[in-house]
TORTI-457563 format. One record per residue: residue number from 1; x, y, z of N, C-alpha, C, CB in turn. Coordinates in pm, whole numbers, always signed. Glycine has a CB too. Example, Ala and Ser with C-alpha at 12.3 -4.5 7.8 and 13.67 -1.06 7.14 Angstrom:
2
+-----+--------+--------+--------+--------+--------+--------+--------+--------+--------+--------+--------+--------+
:  nr :   n_xx :   n_yy :   n_zz :  ca_xx :  ca_yy :  ca_zz :   c_xx :   c_yy :   c_zz :  cb_xx :  cb_yy :  cb_zz :
+-----+--------+--------+--------+--------+--------+--------+--------+--------+--------+--------+--------+--------+
:   1 :  +1319 :   -569 :   +780 :  +1230 :   -450 :   +780 :  +1320 :   -330 :   +780 :  +1131 :   -447 :   +905 :
:   2 :  +1285 :   -225 :   +708 :  +1367 :   -106 :   +714 :  +1290 :     +3 :   +787 :  +1408 :    -60 :   +572 :
+-----+--------+--------+--------+--------+--------+--------+--------+--------+--------+--------+--------+--------+
This chain:
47
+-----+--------+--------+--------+--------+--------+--------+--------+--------+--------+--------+--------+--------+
:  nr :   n_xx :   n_yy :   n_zz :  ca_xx :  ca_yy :  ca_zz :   c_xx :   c_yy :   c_zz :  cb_xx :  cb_yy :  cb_zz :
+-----+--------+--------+--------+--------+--------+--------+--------+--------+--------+--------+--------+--------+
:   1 :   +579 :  +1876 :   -731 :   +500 :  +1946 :   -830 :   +464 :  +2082 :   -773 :   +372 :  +1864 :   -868 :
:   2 :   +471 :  +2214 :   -859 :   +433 :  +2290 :   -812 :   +356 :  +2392 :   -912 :   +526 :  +2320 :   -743 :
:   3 :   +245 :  +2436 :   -813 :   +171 :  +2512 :   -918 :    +83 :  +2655 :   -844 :    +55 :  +2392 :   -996 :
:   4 :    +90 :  +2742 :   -982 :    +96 :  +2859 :   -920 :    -40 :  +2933 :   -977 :   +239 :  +2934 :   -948 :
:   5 :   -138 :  +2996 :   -862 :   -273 :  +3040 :   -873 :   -235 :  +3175 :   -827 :   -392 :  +2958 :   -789 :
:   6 :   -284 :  +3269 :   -914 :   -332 :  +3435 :   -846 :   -262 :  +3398 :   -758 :   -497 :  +3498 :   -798 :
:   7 :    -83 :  +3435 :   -781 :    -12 :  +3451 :   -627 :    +47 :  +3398 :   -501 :    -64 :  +3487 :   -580 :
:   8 :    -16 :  +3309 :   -550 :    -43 :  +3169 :   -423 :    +57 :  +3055 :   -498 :   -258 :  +3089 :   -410 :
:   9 :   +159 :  +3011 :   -411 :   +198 :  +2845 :   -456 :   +211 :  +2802 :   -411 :   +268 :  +2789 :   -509 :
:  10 :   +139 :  +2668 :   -453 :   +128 :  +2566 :   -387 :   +244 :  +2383 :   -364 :     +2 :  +2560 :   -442 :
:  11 :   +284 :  +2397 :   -306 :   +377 :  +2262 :   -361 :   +340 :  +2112 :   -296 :   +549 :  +2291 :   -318 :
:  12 :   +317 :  +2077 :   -389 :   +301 :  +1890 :   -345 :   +450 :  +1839 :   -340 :   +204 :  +1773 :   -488 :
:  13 :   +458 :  +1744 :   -240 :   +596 :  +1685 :   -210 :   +539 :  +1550 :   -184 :   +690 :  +1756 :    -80 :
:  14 :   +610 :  +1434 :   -253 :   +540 :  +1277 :   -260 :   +633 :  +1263 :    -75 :   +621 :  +1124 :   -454 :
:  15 :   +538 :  +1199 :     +5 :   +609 :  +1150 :   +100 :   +679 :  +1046 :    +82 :   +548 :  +1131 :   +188 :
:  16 :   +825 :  +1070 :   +159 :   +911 :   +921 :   +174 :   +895 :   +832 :   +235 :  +1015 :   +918 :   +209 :
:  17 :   +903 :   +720 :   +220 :   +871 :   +579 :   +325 :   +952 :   +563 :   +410 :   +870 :   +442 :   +268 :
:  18 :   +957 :   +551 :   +527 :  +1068 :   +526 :   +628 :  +1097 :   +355 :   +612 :  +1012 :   +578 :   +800 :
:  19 :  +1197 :   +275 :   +655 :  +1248 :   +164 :   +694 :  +1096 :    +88 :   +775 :  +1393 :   +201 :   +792 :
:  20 :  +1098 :   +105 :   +869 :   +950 :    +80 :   +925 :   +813 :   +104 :   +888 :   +942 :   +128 :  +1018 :
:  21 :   +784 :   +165 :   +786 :   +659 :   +159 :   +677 :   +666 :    +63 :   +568 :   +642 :   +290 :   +604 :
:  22 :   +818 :    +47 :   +518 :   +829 :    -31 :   +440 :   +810 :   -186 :   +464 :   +927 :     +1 :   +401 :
:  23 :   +895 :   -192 :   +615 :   +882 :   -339 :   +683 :   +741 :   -349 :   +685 :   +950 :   -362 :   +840 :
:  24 :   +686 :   -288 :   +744 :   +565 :   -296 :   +829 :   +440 :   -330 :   +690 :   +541 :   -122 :   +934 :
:  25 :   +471 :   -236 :   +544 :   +364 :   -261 :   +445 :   +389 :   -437 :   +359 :   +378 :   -111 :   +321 :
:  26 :   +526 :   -473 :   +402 :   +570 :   -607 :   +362 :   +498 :   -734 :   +411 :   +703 :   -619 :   +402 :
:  27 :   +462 :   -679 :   +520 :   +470 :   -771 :   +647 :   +300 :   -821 :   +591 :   +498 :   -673 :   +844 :
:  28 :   +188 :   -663 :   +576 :    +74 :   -691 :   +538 :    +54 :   -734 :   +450 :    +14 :   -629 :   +538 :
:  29 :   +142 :   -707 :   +336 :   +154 :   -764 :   +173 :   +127 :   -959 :   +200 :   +370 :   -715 :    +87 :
:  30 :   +193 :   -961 :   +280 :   +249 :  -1148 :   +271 :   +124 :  -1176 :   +375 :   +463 :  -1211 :   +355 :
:  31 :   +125 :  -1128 :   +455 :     +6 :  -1186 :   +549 :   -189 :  -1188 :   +446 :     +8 :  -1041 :   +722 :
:  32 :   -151 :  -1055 :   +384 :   -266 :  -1056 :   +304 :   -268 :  -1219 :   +160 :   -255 :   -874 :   +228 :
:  33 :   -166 :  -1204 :   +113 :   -130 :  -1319 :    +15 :   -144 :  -1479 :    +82 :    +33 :  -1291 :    -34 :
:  34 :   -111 :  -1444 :   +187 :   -119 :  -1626 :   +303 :   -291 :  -1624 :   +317 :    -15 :  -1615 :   +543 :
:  35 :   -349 :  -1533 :   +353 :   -507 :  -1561 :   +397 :   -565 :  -1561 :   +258 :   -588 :  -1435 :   +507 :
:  36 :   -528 :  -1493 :   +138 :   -607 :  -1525 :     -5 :   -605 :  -1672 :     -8 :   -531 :  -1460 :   -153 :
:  37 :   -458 :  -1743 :    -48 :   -405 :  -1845 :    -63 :   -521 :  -1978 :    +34 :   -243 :  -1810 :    -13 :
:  38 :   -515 :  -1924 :   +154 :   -607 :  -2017 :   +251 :   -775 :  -1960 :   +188 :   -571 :  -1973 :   +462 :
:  39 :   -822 :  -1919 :   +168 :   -935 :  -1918 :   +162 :   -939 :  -1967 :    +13 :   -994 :  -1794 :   +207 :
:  40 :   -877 :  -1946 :   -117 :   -877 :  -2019 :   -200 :   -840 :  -2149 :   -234 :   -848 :  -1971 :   -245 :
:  41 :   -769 :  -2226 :   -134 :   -776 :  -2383 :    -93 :   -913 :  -2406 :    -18 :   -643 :  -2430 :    +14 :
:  42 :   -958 :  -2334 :    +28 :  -1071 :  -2405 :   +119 :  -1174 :  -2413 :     +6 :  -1130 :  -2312 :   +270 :
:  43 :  -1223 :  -2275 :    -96 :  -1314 :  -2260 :   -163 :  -1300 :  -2371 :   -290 :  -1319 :  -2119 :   -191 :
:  44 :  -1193 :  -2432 :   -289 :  -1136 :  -2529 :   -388 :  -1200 :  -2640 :   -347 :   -980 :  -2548 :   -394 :
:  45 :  -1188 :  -2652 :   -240 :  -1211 :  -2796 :   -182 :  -1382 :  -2808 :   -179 :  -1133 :  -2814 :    -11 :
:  46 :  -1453 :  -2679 :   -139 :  -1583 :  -2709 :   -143 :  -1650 :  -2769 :   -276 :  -1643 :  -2594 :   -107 :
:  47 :  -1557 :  -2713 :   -387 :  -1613 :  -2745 :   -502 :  -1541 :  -2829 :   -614 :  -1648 :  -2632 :   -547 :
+-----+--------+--------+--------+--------+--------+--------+--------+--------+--------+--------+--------+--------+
């Protein structure tokens, strides 16, 4: 995106994900989904 003030431009560029951001945001995705999963069996069971 680019946009232009009195002279000045400015450009936004979306950063790319490398191979290892991607692994690495997967990795938290599933680990985050396993500890929901466990704490919503436990909170099950209390009640």
């Amino acid at each position: 995106m680019t946009l232009n003030l009195l002279f000045i431009t400015v450009t936004f560029k979306k950063k790319q994900e490398t191979f290892d951001e991607a692994t690495h945001f997967e990795n938290v995705s599933q680990r985050f989904e396993e500890t929901k999963s466990k704490q919503y069996t436990k909170m099950s069971q209390i009640f």
